[in-house]
N, C-alpha and C positions, 0 to 999 in steps of 0.2 A: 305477551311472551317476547323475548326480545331474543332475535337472532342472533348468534355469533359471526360475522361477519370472518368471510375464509380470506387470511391473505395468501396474494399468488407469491410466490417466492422466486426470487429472480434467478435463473439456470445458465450454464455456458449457450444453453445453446438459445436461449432468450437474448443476451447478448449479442453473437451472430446474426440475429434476426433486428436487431438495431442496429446494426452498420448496414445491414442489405438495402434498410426504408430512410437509412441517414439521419435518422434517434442518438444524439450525440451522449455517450457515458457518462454519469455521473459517479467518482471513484473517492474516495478519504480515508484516512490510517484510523486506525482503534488500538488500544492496548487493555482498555477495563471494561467491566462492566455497563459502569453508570454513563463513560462519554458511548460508547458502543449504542448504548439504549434510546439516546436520545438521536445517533446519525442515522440510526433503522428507522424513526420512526417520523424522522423527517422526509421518508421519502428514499434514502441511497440506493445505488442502482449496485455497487461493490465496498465492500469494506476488504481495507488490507492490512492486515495484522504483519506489520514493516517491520524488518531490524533495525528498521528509525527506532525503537525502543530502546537499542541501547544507546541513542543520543538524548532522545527526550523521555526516558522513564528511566534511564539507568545514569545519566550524566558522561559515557565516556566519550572519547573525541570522537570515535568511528563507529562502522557497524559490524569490526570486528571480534570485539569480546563477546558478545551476546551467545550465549549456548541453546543448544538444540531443546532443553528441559522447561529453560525460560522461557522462549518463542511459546513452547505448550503451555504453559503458566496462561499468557498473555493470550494466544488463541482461545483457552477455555472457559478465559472468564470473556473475551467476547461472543460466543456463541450461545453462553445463556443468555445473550440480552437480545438474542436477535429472530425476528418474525419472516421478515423477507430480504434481505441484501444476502446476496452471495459471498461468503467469506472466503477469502484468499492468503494462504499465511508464506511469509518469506521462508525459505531452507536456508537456515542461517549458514555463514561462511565457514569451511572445513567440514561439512556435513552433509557436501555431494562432491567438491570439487576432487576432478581427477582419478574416480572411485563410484561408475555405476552402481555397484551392487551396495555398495555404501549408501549410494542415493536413493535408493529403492527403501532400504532400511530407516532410512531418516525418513522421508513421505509415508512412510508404512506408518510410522509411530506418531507422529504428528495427525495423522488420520484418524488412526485407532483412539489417542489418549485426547483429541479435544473436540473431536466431532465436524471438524475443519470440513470444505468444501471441495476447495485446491488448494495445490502448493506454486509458487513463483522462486523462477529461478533466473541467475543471473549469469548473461555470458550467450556464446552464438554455437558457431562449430564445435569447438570444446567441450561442448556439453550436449550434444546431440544423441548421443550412447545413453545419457541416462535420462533424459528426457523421454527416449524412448520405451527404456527399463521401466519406469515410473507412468508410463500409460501405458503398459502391458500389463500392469496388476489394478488398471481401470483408474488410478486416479489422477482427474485433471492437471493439467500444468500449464501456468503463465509465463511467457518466457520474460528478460529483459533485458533491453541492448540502449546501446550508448555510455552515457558516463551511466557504471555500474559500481559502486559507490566500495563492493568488499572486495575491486582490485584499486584501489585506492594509491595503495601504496608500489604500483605497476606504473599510475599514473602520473603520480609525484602533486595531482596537483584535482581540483573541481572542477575546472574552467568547461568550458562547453567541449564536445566530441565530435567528431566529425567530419570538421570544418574544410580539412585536406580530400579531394576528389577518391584517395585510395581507402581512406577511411571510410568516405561514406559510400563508396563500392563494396567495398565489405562489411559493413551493415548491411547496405539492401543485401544483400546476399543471405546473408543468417538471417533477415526477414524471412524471408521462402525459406529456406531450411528450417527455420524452426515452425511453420507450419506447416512445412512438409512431414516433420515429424509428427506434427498431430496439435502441437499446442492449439491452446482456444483464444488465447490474447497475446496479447504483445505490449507489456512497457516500453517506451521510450524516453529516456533522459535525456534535458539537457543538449539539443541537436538542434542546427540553421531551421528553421520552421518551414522551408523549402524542403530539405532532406524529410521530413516531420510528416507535412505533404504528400510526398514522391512514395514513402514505406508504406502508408496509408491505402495508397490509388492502387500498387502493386500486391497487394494481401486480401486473401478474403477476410481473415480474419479482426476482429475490431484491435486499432490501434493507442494503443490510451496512452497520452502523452503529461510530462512532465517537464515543464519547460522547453517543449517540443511542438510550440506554436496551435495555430487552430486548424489547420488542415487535417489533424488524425481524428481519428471515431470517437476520442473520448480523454477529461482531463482528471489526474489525481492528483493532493496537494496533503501534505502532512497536518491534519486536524489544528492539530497544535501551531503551527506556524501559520494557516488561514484565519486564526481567531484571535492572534495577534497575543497569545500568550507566552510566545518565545519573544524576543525584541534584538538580540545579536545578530540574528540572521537576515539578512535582507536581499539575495537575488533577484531579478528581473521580472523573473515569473511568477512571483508569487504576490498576489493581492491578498491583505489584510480585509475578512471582511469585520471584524470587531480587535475593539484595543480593548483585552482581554486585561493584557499585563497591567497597565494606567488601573482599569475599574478593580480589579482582585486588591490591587496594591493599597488602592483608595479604603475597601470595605475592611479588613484585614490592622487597619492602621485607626478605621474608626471605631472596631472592637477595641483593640487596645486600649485607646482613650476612655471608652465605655466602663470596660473595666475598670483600669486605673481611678476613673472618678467617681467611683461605685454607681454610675449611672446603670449599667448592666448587672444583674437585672433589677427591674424594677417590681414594683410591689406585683403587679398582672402576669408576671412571668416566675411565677414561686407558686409552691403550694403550700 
């Protein structure tokens, strides 16, 4: 008789318990099914259903187009693929900012229609009103500070955050406030790996960093850009662990030929 083997599924507060014993995060984007299927089953510790989707599934230049509808689209087909990571979905941009009870309404429905886990949200003081709203009706929230990618156009620019002593007094700052608020994690983008560090020491809460060096609790990297199937992109921080782009280009180009020379298919591959 063959036992079904239970998996344990990993929970916010599973997470806190690995920053306590210094169990470093393991964090990666999802938007489908079939990549979803295969980051659960390697093992992930978080999957985050990113408005990276409207850069790498929808093509535009920011993470600003992407609608609250589609985030659900892309949340729902990754939570059927998934046994144990904790799924966490972005509030996409115009769909908390400046408007609690808006923010409430969007985490509400993102909840209800994809079976999500938490929501992440971007921004510090600003957004502590609905952060709060939004763990008042019980569901988790990630915060994110540093370069926060949907004030973009605030920013003029990607470069790193920080860097100026006022800046990074105010991050640490909205550190503790936003887990004062209650959040369970904390992104950080793109921050001196000192400041990365320093947010890290000062929180209970696990720090999961983004080109925000090794001193935080834990690192996430866009699926797609760690597997080397993007190839425009290339910051500091991110390691290629496969050339994704080169082997796809390669197989894709030897179909072709297959085709073309009626080699595909062959007599074993017909019925």
């Amino acid at each position: 008789m063959s036992v079904h083997k239970e998996v344990k599924k990993v929970t916010t507060h599973q997470l806190q318990e690995m920053k306590r014993r210094g169990e470093k995060i393991a964090m990666l984007t999802a938007y489908d099914y079939t990549m979803a299927k295969i980051i659960d089953h390697a093992g992930i510790d978080v999957i985050l259903v990113g408005d990276s989707a409207s850069n790498v599934m929808a093509g535009h230049e920011t993470t600003l187009p992407i609608t609250l509808d589609q985030m659900i689209y892309h949340a729902s087909s990754v939570i059927r693929a998934i046994d144990r990571a904790l799924v966490v979905v972005d509030l996409p941009f115009g769909s908390y900012q400046g408007n609690s009870k808006e923010a409430l309404t969007s985490a509400i429905k993102i909840m209800k229609e994809s079976g999500a886990h938490a929501v992440k949200m971007e921004g510090g003081r600003e957004i502590k009103d609905s952060v709060e709203r939004i763990l008042s009706a019980g569901i988790p929230v990630m915060g994110h500070l540093g370069l926060t990618p949907q004030s973009i156009y605030k920013f003029g620019t990607y470069t790193v955050r920080a860097k100026e002593e006022e800046e990074a007094n105010r991050l640490l700052e909205d550190a503790k406030l936003l887990e004062e608020s209650g959040c369970f994690a904390i992104v950080v983008e793109k921050i001196p790996a000192k400041l990365g560090e320093q947010v890290a020491q000062h929180t209970q809460v696990p720090i999961i960093g983004i080109g925000a060096g090794s001193g935080v609790d834990g690192q996430v990297l866009v699926t797609h850009d760690m597997l080397g199937m993007t190839h425009e992109f290339s910051p500091r921080f991110l390691r290629r662990y496969l050339n994704l782009y080169d082997s796809m280009n390669g197989a894709f180009q030897q179909y072709i030929k297959d085709v073309k020379s009626k080699d595909f298919p062959n007599s074993t591959e017909q019925y």
